[in-house]
PAZABA-985862 format. One line per field, with one value per atom (N, C-alpha, C, O, CB): residue number from 0; residue in three letters; atom name; x, y, z. Coordinates in Angstrom, 3 decimals. Each point is the difference from the previous one (the first is absolute). Glycine has a CB too. Layout:
num: (NUM,...) .
residu: (ALA,...) .
atome: (CA,...) .
X: (X,...) .
Y: (Y,...) .
Z: (Z,...) .
***
This chain:
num: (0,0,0,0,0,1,1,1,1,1,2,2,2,2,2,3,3,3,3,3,4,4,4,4,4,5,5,5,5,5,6,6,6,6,6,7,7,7,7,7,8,8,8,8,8,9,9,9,9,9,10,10,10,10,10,11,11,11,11,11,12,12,12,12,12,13,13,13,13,13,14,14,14,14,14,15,15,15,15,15,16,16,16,16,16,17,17,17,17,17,18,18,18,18,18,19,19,19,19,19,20,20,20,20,20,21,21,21,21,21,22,22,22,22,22,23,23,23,23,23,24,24,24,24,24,25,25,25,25,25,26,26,26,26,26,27,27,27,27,27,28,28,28,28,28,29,29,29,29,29,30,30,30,30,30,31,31,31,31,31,32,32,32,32,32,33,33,33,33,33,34,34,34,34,34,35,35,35,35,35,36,36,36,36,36,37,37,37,37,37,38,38,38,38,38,39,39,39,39,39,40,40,40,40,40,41,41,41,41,41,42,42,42,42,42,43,43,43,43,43,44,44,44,44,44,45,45,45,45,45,46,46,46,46,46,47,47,47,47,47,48,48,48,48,48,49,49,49,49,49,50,50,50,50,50,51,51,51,51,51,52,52,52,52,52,53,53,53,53,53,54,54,54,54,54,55,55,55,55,55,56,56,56,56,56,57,57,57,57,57,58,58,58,58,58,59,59,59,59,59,60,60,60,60,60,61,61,61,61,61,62,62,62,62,62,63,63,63,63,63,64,64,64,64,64,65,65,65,65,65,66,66,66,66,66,67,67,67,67,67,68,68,68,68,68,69,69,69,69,69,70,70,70,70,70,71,71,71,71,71,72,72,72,72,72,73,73,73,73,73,74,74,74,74,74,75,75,75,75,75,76,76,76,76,76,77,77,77,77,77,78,78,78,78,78,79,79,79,79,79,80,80,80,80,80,81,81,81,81,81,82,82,82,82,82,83,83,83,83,83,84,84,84,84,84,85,85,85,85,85,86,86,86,86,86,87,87,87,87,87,88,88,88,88,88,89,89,89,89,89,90,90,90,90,90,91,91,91,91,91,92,92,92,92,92,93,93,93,93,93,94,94,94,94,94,95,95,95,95,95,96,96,96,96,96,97,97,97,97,97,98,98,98,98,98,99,99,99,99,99,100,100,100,100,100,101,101,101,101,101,102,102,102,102,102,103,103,103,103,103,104,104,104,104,104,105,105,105,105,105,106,106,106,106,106,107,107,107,107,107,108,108,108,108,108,109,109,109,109,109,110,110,110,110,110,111,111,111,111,111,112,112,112,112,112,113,113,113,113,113,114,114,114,114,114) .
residu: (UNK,UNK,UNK,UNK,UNK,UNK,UNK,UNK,UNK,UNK,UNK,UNK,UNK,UNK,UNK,UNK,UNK,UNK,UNK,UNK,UNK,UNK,UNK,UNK,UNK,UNK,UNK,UNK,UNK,UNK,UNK,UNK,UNK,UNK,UNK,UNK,UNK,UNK,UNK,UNK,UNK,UNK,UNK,UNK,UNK,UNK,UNK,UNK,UNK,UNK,UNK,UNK,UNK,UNK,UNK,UNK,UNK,UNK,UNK,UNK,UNK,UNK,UNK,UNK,UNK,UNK,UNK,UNK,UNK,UNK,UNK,UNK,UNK,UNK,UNK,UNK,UNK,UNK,UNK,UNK,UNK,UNK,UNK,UNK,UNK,UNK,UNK,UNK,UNK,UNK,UNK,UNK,UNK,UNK,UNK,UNK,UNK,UNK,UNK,UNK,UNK,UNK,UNK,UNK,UNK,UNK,UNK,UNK,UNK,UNK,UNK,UNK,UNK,UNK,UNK,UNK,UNK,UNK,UNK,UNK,UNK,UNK,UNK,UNK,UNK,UNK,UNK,UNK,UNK,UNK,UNK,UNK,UNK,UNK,UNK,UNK,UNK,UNK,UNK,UNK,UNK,UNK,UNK,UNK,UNK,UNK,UNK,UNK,UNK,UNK,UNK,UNK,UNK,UNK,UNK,UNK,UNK,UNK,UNK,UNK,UNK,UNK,UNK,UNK,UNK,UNK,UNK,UNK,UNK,UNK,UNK,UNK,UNK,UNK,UNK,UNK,UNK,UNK,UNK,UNK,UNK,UNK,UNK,UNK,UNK,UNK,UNK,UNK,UNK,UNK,UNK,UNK,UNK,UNK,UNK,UNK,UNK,UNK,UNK,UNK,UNK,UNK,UNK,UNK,UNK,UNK,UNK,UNK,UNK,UNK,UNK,UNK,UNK,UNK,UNK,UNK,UNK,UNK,UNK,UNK,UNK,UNK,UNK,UNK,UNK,UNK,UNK,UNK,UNK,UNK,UNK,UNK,UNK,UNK,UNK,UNK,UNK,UNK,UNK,UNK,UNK,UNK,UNK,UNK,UNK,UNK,UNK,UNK,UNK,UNK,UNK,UNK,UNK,UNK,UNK,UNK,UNK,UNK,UNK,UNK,UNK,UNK,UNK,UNK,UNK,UNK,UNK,UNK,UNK,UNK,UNK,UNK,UNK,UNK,UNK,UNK,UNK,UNK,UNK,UNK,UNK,UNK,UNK,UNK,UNK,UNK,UNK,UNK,UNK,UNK,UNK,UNK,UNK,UNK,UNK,UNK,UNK,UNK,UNK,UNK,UNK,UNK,UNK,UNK,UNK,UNK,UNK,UNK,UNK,UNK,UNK,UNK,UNK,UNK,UNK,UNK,UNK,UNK,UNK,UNK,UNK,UNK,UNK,UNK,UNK,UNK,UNK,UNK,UNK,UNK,UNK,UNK,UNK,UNK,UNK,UNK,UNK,UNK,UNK,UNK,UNK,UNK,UNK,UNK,UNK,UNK,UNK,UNK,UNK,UNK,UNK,UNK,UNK,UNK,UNK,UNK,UNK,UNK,UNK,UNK,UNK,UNK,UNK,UNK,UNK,UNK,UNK,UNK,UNK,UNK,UNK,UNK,UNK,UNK,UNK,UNK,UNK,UNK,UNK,UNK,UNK,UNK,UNK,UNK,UNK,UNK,UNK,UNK,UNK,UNK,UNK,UNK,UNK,UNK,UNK,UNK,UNK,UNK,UNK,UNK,UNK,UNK,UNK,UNK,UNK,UNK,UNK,UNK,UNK,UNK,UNK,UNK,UNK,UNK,UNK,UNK,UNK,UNK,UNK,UNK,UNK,UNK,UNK,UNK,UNK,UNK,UNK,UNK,UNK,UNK,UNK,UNK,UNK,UNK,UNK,UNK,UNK,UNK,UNK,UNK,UNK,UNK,UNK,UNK,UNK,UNK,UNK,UNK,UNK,UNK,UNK,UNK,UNK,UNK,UNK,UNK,UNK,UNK,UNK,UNK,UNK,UNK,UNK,UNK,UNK,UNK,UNK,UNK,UNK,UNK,UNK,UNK,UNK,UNK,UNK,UNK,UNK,UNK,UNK,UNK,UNK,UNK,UNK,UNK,UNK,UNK,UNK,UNK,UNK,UNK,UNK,UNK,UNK,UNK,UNK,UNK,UNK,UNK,UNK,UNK,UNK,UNK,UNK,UNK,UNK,UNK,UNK,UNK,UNK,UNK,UNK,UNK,UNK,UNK,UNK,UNK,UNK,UNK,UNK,UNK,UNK,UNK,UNK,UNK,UNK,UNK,UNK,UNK,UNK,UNK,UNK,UNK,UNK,UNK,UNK,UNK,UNK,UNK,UNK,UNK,UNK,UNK,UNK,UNK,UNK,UNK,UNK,UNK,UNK,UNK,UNK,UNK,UNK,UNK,UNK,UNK,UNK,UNK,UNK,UNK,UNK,UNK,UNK,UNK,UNK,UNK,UNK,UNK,UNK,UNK,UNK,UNK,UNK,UNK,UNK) .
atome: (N,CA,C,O,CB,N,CA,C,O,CB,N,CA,C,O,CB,N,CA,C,O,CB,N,CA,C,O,CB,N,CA,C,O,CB,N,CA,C,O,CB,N,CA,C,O,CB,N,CA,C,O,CB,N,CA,C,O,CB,N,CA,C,O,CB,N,CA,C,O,CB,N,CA,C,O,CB,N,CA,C,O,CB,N,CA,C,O,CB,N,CA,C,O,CB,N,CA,C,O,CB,N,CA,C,O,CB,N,CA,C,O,CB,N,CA,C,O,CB,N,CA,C,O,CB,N,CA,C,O,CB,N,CA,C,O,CB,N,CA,C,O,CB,N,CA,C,O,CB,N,CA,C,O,CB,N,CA,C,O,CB,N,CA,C,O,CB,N,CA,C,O,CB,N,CA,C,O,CB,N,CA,C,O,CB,N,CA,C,O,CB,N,CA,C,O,CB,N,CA,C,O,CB,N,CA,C,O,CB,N,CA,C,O,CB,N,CA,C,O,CB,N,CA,C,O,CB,N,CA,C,O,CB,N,CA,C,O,CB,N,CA,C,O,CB,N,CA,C,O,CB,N,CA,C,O,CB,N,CA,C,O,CB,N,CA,C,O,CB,N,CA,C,O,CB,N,CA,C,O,CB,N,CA,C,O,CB,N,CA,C,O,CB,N,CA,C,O,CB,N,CA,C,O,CB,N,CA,C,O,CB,N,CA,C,O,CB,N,CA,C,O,CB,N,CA,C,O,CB,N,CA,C,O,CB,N,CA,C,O,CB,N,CA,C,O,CB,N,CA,C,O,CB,N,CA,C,O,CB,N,CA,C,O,CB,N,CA,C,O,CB,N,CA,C,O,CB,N,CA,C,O,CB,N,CA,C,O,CB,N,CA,C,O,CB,N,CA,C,O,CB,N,CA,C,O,CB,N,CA,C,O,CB,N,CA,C,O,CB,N,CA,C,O,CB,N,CA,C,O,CB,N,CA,C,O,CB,N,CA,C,O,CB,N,CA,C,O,CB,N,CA,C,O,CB,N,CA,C,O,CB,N,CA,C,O,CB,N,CA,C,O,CB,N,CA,C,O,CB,N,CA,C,O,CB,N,CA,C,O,CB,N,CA,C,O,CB,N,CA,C,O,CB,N,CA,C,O,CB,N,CA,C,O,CB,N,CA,C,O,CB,N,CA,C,O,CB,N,CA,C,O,CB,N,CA,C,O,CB,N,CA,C,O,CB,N,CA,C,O,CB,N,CA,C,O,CB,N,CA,C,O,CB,N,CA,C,O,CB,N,CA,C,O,CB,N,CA,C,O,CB,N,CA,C,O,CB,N,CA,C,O,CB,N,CA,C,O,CB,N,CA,C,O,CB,N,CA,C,O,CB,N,CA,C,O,CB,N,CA,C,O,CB,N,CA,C,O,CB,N,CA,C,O,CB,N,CA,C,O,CB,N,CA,C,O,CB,N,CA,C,O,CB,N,CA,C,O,CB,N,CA,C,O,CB,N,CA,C,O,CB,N,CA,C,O,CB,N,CA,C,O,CB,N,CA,C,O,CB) .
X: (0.840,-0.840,0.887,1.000,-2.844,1.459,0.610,-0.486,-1.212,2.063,-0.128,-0.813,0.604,0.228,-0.732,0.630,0.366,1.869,0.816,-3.897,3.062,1.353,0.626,1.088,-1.241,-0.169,0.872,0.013,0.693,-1.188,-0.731,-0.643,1.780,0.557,-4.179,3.973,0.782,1.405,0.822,-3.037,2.576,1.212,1.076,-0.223,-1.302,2.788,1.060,0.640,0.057,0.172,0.362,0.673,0.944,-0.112,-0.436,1.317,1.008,1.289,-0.039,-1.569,2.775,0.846,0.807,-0.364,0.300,1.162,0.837,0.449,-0.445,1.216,-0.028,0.764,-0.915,0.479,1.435,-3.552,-0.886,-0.424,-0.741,-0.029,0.997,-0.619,0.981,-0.275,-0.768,2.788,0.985,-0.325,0.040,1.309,-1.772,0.427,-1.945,-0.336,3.108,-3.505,-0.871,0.415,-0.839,0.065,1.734,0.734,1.194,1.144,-1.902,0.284,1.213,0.863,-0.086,-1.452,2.125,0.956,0.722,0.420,-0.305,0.180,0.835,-0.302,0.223,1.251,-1.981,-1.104,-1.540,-0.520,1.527,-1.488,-0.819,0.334,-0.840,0.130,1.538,1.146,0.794,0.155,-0.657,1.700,1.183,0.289,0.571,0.613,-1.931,0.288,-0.823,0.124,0.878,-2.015,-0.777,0.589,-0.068,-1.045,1.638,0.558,1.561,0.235,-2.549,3.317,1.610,0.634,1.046,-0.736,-0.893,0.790,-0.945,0.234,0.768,-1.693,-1.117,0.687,0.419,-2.704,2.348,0.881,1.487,0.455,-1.873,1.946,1.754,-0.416,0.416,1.576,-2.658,-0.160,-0.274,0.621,-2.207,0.568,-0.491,1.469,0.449,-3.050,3.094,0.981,1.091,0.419,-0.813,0.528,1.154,-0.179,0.916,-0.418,-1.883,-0.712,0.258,0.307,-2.119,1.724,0.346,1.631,0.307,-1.732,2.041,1.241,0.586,0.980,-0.735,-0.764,0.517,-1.202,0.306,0.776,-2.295,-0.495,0.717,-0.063,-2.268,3.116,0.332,1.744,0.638,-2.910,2.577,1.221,-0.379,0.455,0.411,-1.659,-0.886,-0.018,0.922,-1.859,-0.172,-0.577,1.236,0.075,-3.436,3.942,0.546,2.050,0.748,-3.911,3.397,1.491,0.671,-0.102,0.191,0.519,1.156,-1.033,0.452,1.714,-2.870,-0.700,-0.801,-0.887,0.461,0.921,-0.858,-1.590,-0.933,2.350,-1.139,-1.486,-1.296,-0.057,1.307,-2.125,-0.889,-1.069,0.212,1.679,-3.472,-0.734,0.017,0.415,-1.651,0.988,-0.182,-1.217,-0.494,2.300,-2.715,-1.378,-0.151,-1.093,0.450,1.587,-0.163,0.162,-0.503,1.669,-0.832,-0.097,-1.110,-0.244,2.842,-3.158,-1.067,-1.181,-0.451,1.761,-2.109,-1.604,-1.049,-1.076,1.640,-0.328,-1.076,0.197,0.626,-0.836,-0.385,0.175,-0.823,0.310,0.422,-1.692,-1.521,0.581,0.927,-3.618,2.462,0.491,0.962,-0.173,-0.604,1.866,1.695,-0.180,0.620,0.781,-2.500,-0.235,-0.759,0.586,-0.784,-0.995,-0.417,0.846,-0.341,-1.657,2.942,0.764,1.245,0.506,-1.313,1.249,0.368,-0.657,0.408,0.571,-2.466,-0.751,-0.078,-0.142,-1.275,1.477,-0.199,1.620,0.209,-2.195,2.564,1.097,0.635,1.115,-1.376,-0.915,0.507,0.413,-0.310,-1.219,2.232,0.566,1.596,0.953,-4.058,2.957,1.814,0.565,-0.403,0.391,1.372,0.918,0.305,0.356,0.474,-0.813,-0.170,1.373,0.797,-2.842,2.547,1.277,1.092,1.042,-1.982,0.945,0.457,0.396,0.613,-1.536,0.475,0.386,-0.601,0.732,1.586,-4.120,-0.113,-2.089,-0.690,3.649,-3.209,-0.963,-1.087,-0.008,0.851,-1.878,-1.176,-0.843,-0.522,0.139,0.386,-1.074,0.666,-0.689,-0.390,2.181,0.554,0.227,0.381,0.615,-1.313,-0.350,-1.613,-0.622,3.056,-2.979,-1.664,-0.309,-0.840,-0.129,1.895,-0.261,0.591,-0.584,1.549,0.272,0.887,-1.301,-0.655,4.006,-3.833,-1.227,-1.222,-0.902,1.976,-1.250,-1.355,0.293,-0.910,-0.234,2.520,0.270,-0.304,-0.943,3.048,-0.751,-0.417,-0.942,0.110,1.192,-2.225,-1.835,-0.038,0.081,-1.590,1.383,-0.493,0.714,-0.622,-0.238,1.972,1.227,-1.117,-0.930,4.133,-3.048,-0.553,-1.545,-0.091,1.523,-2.472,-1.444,0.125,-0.423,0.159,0.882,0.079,1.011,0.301,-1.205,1.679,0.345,-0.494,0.180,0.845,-2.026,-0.949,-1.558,-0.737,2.069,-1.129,-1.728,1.136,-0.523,-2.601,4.207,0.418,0.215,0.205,-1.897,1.550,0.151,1.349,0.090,-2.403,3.491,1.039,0.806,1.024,-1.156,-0.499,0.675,1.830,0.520,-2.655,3.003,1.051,0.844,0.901,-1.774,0.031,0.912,0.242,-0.591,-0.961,2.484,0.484,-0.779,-0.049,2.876,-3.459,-1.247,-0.851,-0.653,1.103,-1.248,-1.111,-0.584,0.499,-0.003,-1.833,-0.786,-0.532,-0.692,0.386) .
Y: (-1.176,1.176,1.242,0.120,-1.365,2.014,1.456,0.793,0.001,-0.271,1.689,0.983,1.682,-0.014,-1.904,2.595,1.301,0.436,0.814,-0.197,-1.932,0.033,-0.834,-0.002,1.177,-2.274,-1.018,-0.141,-0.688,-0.542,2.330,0.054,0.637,1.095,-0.172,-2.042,1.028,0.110,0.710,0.969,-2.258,0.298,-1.069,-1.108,2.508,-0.953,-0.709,-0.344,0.671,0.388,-2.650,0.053,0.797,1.117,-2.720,1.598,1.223,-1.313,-1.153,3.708,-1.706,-0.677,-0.344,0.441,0.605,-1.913,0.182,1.137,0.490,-2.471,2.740,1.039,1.203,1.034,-2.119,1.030,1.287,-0.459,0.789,0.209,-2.333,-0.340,0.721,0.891,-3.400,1.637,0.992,1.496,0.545,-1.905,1.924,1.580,0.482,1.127,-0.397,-1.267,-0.261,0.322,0.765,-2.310,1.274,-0.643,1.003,-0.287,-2.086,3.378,1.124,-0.307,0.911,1.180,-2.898,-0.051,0.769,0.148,-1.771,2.410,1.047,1.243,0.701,-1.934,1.729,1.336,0.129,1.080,-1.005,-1.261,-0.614,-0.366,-0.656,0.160,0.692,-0.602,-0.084,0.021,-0.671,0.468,0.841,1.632,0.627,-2.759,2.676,1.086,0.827,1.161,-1.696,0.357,-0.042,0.480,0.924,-2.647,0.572,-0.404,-0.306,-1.169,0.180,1.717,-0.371,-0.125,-0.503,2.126,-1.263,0.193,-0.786,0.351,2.267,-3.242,-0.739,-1.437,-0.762,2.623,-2.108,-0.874,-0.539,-1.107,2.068,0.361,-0.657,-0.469,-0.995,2.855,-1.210,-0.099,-1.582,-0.691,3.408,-3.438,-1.209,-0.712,-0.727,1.352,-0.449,-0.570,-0.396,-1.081,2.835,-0.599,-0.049,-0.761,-0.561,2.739,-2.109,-1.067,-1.268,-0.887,2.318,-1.781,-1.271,-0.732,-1.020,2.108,0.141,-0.573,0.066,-0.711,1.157,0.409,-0.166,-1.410,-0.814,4.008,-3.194,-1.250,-1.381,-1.003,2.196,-1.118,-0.963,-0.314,-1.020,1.256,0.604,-0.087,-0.799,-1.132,3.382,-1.713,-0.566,-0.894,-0.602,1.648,-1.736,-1.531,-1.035,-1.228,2.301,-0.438,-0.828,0.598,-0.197,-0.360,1.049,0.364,-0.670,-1.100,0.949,1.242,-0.727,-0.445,-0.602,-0.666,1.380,-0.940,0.958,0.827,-2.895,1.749,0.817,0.460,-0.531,-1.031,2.808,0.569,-0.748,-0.132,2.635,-2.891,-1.285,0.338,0.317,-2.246,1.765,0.135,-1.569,-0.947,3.025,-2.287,-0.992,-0.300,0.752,-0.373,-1.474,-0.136,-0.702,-0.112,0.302,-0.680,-1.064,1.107,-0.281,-2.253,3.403,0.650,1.269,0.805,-1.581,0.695,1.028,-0.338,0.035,1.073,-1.499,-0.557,1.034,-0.088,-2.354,3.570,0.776,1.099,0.798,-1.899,1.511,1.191,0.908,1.046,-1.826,0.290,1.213,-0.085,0.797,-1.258,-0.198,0.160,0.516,0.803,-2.312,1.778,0.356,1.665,0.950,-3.734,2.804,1.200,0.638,0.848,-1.598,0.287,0.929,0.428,0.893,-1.881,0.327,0.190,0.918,0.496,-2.780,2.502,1.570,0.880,1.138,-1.899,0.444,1.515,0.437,1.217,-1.564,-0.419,0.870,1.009,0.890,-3.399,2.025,0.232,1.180,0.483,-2.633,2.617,0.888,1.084,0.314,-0.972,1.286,1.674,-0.390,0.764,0.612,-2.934,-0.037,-0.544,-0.677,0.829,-0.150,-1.441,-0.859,0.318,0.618,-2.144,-0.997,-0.153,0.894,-1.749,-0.542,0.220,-0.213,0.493,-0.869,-0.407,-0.178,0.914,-0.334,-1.253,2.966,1.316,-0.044,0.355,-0.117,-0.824,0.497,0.154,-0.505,-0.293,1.609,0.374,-1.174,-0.901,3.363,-2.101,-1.173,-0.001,-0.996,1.402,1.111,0.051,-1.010,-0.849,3.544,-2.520,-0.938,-1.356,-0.701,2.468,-2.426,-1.249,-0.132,-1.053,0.339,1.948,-0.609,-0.030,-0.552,1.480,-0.184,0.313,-1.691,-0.744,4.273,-3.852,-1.192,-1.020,-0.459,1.085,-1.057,-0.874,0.207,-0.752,-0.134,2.454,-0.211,-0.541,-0.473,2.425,-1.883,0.002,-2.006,-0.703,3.605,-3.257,-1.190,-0.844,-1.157,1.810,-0.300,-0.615,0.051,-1.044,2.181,0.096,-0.042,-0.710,-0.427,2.373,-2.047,-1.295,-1.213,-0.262,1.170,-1.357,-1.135,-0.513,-1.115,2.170,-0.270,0.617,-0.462,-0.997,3.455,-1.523,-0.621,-0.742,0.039,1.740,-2.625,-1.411,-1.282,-0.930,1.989,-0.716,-0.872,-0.507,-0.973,2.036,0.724,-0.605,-0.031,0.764,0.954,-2.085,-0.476,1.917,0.229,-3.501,4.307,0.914,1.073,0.990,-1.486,-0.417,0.694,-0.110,-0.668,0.551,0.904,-0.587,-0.198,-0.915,2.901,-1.191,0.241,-1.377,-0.731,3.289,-2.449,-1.339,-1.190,-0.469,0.934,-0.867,-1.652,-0.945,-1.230,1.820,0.330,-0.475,0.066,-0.933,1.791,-0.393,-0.533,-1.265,-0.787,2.468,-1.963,-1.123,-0.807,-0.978,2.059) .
Z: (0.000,0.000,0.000,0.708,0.508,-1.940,0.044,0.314,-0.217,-0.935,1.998,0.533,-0.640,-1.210,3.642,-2.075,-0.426,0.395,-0.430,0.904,0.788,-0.079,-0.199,0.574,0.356,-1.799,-0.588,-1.716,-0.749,3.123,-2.659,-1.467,-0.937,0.077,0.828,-1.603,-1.153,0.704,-0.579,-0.368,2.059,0.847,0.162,0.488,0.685,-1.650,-0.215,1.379,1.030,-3.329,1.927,1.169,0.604,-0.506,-0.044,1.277,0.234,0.022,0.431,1.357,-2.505,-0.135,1.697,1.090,-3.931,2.551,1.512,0.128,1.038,-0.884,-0.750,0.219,0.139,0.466,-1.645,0.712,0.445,1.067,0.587,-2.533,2.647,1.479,1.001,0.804,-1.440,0.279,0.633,0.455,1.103,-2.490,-0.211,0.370,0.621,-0.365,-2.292,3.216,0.785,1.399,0.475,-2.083,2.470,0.897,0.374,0.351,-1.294,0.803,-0.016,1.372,0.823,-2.164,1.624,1.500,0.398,1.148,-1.359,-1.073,0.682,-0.066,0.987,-1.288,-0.728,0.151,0.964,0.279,-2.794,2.870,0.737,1.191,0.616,-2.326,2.135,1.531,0.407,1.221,-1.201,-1.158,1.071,0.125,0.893,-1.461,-0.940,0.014,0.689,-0.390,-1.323,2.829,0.698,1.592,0.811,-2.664,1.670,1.386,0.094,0.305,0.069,-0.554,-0.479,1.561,0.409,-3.105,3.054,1.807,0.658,1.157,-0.889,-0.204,0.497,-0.407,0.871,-1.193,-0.825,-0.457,0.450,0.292,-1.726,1.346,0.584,1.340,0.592,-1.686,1.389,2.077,-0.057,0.808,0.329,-2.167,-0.187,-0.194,0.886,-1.932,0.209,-0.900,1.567,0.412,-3.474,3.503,1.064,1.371,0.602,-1.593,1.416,0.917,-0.535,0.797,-0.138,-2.282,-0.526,0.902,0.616,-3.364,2.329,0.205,1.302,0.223,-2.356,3.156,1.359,0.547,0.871,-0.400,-1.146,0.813,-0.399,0.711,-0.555,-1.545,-0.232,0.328,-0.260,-1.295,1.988,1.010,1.189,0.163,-0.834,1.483,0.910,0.037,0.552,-0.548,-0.594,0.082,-1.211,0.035,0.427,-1.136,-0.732,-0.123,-0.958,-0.447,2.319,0.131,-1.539,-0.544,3.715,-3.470,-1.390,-1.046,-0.973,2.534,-1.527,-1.132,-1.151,0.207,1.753,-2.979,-1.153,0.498,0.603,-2.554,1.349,0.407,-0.830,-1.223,1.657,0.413,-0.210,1.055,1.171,-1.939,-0.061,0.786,0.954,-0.669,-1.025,2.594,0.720,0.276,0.841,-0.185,-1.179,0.432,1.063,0.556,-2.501,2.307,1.610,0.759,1.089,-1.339,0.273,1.247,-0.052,0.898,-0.458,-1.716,-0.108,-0.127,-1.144,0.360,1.777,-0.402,0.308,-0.591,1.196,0.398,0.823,-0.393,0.699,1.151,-3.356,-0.270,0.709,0.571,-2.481,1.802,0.408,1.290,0.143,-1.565,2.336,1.383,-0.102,0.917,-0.031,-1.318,0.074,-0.435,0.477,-1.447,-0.138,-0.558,1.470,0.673,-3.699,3.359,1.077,1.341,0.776,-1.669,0.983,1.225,-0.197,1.007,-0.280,-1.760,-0.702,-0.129,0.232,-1.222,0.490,-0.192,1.204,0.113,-1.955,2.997,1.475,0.485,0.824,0.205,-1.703,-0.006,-0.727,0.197,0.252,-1.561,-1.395,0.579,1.149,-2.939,1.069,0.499,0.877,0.152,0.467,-0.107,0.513,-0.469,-0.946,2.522,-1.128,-0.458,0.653,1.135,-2.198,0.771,0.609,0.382,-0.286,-0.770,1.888,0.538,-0.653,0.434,1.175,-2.802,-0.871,-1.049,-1.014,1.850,-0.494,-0.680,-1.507,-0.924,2.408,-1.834,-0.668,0.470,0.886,-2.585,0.711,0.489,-0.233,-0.839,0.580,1.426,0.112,-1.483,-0.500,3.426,-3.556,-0.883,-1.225,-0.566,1.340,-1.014,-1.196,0.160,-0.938,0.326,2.349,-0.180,0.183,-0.131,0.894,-0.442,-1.047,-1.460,-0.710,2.446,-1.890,-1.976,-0.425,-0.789,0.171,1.338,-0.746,0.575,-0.937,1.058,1.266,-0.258,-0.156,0.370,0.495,-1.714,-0.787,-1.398,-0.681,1.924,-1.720,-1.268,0.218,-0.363,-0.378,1.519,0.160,0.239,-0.403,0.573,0.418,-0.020,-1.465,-0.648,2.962,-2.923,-1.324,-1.137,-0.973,1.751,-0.662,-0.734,0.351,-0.762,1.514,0.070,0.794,-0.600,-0.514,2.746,-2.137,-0.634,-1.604,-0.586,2.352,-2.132,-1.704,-0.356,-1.194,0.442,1.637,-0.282,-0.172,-0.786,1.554,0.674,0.342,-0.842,-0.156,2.157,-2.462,-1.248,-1.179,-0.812,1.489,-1.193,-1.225,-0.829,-1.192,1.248,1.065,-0.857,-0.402,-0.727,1.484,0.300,-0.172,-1.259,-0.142,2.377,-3.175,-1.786,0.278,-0.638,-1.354,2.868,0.111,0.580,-0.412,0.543,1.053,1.651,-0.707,-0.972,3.442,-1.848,-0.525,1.105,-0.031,-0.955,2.026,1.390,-0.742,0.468,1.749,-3.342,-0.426,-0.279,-0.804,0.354,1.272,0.022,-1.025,0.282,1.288) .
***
């Protein structure tokens, strides 16, 4: 069945889905310092839990995002003791729920974790 928005309409190629998806005019360029702060939490948590070892998300030790996320937001506005701020480990496990979310329904086109 056709309607008014499927009447006469081409598929869209891969590369007009890509440029759909603006990641970086759409989000980093958005947020560029919001980002490193993310980026840099990456790498002091992964000093942390994983000393010497290539920077690597670790999923065994990350299961409680939402919980992990709310117990920073009470936290937002400081830094945690670890010298970086609480808000960029809620951004890093909201990001991660949502990694997680569209892995799980088969929608992470990117993850090598897709279901």
């Amino acid at each position: 069945m056709t309607n008014k928005f499927t009447m006469n309409k081409k598929q869209p190629t891969e590369a007009e889905i890509r440029k759909g998806k603006p990641a970086f005019s759409g989000f980093l360029n958005y947020f560029p310092d919001a980002v490193m702060c993310v980026a840099n939490l990456s790498l002091v948590a992964n000093e942390q839990h994983n000393p010497g070892t290539e920077l690597h998300w670790d999923r065994s030790k990350s299961g409680d995002e939402k919980d992990a996320l709310v117990r920073h937001l009470l936290e937002a506005g400081k830094i945690d003791s670890d010298g970086v701020r609480h808000s960029a480990k809620c951004a890093w496990r909201a990001l991660a729920n949502l990694q997680k979310e569209l892995e799980k329904e088969g929608l992470a086109e990117i993850s090598e974790y897709n279901k």
